[in-house]
PQR file of N, CA, C, O and H, with PARSE charges and radii, in Angstrom:
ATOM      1  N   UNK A   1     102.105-140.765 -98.897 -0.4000 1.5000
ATOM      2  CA  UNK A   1     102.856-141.731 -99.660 -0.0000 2.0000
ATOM      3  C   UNK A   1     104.290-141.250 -99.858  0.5500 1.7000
ATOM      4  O   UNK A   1     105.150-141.786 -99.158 -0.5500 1.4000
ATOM      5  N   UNK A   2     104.617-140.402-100.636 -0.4000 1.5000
ATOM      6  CA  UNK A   2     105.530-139.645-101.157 -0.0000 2.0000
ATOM      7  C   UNK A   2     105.849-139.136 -99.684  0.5500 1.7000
ATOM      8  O   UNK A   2     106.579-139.782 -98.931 -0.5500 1.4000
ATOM      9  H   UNK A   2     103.919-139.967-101.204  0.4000 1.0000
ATOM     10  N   UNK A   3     105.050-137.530 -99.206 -0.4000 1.5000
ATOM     11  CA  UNK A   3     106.026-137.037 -98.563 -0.0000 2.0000
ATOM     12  C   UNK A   3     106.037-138.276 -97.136  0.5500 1.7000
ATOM     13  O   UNK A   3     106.921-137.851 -96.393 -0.5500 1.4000
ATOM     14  H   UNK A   3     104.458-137.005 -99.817  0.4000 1.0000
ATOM     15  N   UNK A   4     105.631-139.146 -96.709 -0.4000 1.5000
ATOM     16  CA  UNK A   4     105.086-139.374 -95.639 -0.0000 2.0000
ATOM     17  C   UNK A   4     107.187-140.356 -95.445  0.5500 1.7000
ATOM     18  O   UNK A   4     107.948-140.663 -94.527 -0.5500 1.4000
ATOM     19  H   UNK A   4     104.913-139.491 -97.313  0.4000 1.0000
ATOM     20  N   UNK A   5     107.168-140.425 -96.846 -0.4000 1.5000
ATOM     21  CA  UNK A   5     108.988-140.902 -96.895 -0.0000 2.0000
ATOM     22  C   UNK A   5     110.023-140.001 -96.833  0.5500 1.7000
ATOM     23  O   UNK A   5     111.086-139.994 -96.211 -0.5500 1.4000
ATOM     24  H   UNK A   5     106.550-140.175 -97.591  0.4000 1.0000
ATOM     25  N   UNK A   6     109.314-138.973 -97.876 -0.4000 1.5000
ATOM     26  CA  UNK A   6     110.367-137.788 -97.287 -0.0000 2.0000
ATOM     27  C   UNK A   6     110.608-137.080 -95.801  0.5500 1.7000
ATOM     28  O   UNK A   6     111.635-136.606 -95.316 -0.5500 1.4000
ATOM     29  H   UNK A   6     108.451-138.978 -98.381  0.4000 1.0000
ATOM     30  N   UNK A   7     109.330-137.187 -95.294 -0.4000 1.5000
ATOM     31  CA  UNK A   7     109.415-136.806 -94.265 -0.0000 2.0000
ATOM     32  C   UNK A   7     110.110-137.687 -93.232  0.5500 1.7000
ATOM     33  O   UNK A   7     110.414-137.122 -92.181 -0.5500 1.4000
ATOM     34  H   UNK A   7     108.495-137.573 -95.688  0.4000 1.0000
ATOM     35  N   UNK A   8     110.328-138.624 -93.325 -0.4000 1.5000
ATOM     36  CA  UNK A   8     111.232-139.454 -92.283 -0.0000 2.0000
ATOM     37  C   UNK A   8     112.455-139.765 -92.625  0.5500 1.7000
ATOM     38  O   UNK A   8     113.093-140.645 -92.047 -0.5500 1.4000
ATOM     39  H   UNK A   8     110.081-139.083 -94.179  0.4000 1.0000
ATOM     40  N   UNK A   9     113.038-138.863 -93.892 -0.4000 1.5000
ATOM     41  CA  UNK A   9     114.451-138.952 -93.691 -0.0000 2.0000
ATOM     42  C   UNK A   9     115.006-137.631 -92.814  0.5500 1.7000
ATOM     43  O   UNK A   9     114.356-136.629 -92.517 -0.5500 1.4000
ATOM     44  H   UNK A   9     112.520-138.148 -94.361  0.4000 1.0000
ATOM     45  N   UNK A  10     116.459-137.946 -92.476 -0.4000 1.5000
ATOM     46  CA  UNK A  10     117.217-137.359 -91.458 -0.0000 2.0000
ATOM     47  C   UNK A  10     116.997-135.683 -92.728  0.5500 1.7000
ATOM     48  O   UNK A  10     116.679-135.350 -93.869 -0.5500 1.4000
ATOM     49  H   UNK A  10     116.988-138.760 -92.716  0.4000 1.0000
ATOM     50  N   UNK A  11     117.457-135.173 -91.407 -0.4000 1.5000
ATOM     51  CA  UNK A  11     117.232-133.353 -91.843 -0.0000 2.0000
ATOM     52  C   UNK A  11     118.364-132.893 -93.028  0.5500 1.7000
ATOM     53  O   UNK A  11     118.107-132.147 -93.973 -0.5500 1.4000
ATOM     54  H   UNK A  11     117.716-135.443 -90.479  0.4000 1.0000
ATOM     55  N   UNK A  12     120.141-133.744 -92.642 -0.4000 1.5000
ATOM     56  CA  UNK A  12     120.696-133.369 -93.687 -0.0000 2.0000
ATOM     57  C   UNK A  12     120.704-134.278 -95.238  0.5500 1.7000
ATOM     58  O   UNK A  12     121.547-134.178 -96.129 -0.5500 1.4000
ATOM     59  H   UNK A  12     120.349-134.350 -91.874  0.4000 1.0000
ATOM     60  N   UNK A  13     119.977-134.809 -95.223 -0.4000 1.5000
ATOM     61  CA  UNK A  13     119.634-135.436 -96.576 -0.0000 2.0000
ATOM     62  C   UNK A  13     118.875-134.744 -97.160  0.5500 1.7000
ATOM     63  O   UNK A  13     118.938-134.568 -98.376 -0.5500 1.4000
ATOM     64  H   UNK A  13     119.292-134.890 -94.499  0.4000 1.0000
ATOM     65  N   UNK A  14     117.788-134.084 -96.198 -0.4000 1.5000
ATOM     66  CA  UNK A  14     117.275-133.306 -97.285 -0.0000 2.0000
ATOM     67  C   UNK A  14     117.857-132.115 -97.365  0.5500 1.7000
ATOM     68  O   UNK A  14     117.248-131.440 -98.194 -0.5500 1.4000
ATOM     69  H   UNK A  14     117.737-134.227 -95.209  0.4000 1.0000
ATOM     70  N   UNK A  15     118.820-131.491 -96.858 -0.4000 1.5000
ATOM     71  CA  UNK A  15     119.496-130.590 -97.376 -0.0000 2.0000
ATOM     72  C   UNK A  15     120.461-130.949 -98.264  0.5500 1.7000
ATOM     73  O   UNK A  15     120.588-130.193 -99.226 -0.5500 1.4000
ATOM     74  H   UNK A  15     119.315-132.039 -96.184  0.4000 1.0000
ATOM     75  N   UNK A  16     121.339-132.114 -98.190 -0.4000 1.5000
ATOM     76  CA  UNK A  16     121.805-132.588 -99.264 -0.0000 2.0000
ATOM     77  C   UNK A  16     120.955-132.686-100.985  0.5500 1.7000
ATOM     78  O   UNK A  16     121.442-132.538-102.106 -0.5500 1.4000
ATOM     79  H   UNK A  16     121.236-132.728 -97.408  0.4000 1.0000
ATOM     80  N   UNK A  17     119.716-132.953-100.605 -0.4000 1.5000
ATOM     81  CA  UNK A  17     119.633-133.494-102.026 -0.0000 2.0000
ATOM     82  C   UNK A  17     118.627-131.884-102.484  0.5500 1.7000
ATOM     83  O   UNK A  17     118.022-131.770-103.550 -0.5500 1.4000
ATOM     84  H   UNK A  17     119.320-133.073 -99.695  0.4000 1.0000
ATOM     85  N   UNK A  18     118.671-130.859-101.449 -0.4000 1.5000
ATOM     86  CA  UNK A  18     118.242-129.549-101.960 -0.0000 2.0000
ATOM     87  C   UNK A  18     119.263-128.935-102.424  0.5500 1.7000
ATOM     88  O   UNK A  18     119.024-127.965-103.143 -0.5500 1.4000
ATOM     89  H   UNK A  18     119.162-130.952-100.583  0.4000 1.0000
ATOM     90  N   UNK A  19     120.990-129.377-102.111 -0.4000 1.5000
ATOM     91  CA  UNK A  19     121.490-128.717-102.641 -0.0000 2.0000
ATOM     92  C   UNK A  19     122.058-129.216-104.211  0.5500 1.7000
ATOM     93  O   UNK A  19     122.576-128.652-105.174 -0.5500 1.4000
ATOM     94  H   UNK A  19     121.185-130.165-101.527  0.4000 1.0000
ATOM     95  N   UNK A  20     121.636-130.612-103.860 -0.4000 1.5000
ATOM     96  CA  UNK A  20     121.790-131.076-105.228 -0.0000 2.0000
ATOM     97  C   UNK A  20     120.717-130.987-106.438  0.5500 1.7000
ATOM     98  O   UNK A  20     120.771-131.247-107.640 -0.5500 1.4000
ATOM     99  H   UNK A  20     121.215-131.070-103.078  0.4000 1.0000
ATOM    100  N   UNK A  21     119.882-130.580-105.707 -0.4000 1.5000
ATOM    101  CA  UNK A  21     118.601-130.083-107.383 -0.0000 2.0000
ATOM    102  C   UNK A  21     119.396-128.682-107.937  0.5500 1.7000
ATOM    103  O   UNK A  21     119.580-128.344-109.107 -0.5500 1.4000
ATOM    104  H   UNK A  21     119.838-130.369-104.730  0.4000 1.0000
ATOM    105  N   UNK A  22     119.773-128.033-106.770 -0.4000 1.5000
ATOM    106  CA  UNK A  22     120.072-126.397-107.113 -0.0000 2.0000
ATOM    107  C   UNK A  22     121.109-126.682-107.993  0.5500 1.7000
ATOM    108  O   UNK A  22     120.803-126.312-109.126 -0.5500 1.4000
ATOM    109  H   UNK A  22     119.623-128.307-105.820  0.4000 1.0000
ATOM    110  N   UNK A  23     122.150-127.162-107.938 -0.4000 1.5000
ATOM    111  CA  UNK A  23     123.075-127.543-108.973 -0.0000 2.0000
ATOM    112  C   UNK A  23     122.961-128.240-110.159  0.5500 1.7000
ATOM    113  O   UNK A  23     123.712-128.006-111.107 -0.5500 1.4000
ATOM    114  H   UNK A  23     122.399-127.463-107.018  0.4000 1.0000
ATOM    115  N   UNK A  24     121.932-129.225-110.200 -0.4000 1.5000
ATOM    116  CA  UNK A  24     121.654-129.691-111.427 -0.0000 2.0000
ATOM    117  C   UNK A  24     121.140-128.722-112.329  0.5500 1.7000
ATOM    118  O   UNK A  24     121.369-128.561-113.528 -0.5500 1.4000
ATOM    119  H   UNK A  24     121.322-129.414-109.430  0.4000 1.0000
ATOM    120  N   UNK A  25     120.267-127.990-111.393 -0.4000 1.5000
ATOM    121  CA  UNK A  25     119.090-126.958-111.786 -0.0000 2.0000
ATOM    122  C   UNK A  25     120.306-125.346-112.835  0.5500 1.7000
ATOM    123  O   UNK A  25     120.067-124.521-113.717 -0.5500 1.4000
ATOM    124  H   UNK A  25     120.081-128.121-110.419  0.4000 1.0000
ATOM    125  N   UNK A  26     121.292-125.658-112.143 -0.4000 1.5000
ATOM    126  CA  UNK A  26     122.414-124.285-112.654 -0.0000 2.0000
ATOM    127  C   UNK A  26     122.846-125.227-113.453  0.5500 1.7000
ATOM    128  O   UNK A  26     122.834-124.656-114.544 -0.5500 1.4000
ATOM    129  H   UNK A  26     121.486-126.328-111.426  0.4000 1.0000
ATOM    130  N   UNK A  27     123.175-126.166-113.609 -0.4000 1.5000
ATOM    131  CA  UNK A  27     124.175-127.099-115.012 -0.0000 2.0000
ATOM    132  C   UNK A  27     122.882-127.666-115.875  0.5500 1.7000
ATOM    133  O   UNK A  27     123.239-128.744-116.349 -0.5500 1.4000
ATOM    134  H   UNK A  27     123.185-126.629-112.723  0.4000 1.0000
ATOM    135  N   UNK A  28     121.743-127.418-116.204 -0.4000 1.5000
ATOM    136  CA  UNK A  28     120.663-127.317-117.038 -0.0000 2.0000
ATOM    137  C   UNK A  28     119.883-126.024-117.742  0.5500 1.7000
ATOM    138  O   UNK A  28     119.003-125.995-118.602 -0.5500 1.4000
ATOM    139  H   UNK A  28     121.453-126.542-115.819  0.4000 1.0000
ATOM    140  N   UNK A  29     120.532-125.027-117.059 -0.4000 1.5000
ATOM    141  CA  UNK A  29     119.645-123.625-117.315 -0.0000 2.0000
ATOM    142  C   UNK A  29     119.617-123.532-118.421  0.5500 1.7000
ATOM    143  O   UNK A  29     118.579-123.918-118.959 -0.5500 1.4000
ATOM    144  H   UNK A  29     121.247-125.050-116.361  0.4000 1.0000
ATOM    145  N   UNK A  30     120.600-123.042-119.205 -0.4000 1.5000
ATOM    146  CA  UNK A  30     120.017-122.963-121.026 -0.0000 2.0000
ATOM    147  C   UNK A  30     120.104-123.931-121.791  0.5500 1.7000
ATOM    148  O   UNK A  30     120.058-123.688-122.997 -0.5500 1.4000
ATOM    149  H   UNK A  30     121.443-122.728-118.768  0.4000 1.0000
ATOM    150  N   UNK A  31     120.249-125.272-121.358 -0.4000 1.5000
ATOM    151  CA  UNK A  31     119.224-126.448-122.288 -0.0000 2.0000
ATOM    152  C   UNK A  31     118.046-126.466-122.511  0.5500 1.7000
ATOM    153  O   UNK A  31     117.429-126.415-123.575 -0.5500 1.4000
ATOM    154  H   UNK A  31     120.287-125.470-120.378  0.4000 1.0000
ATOM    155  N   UNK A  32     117.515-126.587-120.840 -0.4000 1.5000
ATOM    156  CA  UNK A  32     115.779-126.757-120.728 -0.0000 2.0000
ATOM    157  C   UNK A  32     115.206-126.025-119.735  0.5500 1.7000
ATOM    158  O   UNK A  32     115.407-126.297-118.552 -0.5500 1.4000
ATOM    159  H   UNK A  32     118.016-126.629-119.976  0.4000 1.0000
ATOM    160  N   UNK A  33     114.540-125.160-120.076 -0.4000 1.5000
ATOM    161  CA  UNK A  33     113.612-124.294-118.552 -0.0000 2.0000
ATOM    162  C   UNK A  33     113.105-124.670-118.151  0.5500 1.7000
ATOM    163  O   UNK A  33     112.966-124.256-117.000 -0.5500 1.4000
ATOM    164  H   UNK A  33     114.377-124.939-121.037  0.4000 1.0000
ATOM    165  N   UNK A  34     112.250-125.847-118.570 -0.4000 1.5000
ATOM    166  CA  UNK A  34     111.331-126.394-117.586 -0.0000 2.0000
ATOM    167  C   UNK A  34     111.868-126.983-116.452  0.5500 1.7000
ATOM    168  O   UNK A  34     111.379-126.750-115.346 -0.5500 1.4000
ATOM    169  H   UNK A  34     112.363-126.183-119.505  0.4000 1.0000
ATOM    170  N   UNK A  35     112.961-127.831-116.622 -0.4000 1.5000
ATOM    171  CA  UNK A  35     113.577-128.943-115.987 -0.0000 2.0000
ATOM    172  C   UNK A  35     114.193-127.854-114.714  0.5500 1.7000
ATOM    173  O   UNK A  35     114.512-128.090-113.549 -0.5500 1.4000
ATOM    174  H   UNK A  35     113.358-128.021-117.520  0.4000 1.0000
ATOM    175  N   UNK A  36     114.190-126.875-115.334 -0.4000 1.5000
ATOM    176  CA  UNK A  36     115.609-125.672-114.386 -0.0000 2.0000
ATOM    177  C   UNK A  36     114.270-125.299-113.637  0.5500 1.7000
ATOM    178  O   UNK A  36     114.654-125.381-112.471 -0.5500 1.4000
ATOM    179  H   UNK A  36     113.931-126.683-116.280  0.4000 1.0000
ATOM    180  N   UNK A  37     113.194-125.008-113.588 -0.4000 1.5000
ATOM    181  CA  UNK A  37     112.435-124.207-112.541 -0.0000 2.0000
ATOM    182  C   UNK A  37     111.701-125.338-111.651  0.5500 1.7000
ATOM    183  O   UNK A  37     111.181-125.150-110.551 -0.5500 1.4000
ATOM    184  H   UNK A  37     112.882-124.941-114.536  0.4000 1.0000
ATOM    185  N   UNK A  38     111.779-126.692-112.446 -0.4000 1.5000
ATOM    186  CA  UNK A  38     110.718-128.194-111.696 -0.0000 2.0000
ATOM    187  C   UNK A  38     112.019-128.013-110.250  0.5500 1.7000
ATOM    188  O   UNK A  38     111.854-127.843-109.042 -0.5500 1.4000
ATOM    189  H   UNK A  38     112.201-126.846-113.339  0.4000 1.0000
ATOM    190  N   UNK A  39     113.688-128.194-111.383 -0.4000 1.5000
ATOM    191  CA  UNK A  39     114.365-128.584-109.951 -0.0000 2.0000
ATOM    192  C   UNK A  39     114.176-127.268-108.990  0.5500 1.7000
ATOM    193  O   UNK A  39     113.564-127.513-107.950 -0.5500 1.4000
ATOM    194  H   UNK A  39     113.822-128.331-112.364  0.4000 1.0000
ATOM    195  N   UNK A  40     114.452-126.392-109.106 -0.4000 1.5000
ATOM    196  CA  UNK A  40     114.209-125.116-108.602 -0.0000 2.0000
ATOM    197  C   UNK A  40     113.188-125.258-107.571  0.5500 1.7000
ATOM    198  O   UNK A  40     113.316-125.406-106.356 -0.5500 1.4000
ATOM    199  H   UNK A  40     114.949-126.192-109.950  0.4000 1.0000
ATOM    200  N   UNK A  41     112.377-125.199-108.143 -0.4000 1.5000
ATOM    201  CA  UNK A  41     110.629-125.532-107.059 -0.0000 2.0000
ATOM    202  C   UNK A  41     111.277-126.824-105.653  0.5500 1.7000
ATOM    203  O   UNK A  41     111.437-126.607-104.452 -0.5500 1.4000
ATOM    204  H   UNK A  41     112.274-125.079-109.131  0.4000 1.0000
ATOM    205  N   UNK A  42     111.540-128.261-106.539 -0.4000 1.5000
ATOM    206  CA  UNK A  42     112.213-129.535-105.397 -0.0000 2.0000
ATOM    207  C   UNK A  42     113.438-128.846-104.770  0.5500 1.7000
ATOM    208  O   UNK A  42     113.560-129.175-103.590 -0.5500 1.4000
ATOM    209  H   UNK A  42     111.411-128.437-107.515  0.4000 1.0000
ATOM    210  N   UNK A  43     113.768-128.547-104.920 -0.4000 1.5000
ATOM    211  CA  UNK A  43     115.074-127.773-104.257 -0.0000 2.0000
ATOM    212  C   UNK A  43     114.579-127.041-103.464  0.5500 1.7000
ATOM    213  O   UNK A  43     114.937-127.205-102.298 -0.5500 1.4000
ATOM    214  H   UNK A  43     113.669-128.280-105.879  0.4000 1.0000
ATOM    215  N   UNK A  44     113.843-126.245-103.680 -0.4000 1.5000
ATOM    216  CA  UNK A  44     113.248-125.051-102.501 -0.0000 2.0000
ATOM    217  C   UNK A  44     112.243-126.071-101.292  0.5500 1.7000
ATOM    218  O   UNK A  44     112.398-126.149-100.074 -0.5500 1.4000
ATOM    219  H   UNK A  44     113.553-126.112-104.627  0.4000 1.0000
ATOM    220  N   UNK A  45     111.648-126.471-101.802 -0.4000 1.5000
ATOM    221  CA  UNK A  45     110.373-127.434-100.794 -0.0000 2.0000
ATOM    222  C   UNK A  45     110.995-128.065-100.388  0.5500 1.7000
ATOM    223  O   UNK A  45     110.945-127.909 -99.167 -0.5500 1.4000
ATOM    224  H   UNK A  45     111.522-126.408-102.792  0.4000 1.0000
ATOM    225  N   UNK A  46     112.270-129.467-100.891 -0.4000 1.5000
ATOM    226  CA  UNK A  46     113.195-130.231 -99.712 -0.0000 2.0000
ATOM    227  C   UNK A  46     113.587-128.866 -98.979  0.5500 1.7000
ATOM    228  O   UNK A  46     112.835-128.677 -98.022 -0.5500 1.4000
ATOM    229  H   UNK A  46     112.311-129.594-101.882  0.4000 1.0000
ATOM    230  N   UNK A  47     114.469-127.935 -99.131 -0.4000 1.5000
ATOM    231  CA  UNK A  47     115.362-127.192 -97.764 -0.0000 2.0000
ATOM    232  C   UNK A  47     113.855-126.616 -96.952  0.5500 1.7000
ATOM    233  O   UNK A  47     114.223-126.126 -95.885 -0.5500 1.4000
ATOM    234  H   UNK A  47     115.080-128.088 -99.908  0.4000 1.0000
ATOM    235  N   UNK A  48     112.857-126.544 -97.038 -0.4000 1.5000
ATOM    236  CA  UNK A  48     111.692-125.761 -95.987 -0.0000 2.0000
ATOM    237  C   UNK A  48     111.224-127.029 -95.548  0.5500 1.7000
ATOM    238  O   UNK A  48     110.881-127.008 -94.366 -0.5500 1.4000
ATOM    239  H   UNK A  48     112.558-126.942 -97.905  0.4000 1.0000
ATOM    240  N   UNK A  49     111.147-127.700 -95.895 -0.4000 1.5000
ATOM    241  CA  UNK A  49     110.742-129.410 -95.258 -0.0000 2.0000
ATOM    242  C   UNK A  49     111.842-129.846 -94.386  0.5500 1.7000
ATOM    243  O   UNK A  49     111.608-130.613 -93.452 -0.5500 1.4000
ATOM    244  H   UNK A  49     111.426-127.717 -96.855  0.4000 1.0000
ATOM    245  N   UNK A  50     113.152-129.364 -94.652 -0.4000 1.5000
ATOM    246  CA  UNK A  50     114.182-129.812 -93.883 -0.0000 2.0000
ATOM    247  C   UNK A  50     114.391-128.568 -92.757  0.5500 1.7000
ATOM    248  O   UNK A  50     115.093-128.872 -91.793 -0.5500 1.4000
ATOM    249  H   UNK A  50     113.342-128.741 -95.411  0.4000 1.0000
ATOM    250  N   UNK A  51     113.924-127.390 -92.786 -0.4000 1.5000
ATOM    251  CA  UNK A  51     114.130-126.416 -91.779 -0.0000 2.0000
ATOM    252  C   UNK A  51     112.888-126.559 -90.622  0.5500 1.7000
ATOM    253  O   UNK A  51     112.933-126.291 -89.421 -0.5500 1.4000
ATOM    254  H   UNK A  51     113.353-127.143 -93.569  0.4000 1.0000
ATOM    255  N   UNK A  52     111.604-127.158 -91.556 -0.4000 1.5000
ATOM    256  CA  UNK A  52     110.542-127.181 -90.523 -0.0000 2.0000
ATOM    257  C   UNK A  52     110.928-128.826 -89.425  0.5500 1.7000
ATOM    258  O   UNK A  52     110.501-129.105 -88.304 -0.5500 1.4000
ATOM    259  H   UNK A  52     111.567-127.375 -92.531  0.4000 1.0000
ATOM    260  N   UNK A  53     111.648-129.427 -90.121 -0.4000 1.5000
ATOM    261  CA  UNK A  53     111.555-130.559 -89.545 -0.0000 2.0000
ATOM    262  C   UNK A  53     112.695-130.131 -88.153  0.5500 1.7000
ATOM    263  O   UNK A  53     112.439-130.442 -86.990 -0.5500 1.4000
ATOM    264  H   UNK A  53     111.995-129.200 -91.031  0.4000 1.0000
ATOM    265  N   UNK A  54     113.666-129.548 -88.478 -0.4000 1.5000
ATOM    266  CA  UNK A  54     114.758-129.403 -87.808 -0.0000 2.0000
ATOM    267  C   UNK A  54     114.093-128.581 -86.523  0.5500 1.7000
ATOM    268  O   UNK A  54     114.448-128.771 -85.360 -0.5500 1.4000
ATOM    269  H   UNK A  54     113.875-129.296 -89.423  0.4000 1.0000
ATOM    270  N   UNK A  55     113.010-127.584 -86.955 -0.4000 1.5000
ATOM    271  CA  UNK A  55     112.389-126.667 -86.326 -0.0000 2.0000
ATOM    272  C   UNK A  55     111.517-127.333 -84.853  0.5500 1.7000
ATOM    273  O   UNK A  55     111.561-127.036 -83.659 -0.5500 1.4000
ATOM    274  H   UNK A  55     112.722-127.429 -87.900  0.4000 1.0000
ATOM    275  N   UNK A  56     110.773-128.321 -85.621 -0.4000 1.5000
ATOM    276  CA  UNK A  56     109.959-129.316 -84.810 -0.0000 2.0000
ATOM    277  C   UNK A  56     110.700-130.039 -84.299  0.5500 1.7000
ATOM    278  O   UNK A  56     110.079-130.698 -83.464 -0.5500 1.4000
ATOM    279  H   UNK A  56     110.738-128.562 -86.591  0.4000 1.0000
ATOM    280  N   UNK A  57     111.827-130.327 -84.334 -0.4000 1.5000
ATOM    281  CA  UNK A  57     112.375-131.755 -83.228 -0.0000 2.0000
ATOM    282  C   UNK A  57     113.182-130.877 -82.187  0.5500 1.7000
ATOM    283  O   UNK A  57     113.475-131.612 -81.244 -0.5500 1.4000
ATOM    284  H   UNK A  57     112.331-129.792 -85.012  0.4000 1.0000
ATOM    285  N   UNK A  58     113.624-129.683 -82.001 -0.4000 1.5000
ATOM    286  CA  UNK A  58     113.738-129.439 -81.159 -0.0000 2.0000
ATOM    287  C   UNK A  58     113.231-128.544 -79.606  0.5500 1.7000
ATOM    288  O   UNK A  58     113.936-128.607 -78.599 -0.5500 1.4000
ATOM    289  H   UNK A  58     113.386-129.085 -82.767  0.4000 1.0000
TER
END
């Protein structure tokens, strides 16, 4: 469902929007931890979803 969409976007979107959790994730750190390690975690899994994909198409 979920990833079956993520997975069919282009490779730099999901590096785009991994680099955009990581930044939200640094402009949230000492408000809320939770929110800082959820983006942390989406941030890490989009860029390995986007390296395996990049990995496989060529």
């Amino acid at each position: 469902m979920i990833f079956s969409s993520i997975k069919n976007l282009k490779t730099i979107y999901l590096y785009l929007l991994s680099v955009l959790c990581f930044v939200l994730a640094n402009l949230i750190r000492d408000e809320n931890i939770i929110i800082y390690y959820v983006l942390l975690v989406l941030g890490l899994g989009l860029f390995i979803i986007g390296i395996t994909k990049k990995r496989n198409t060529k």
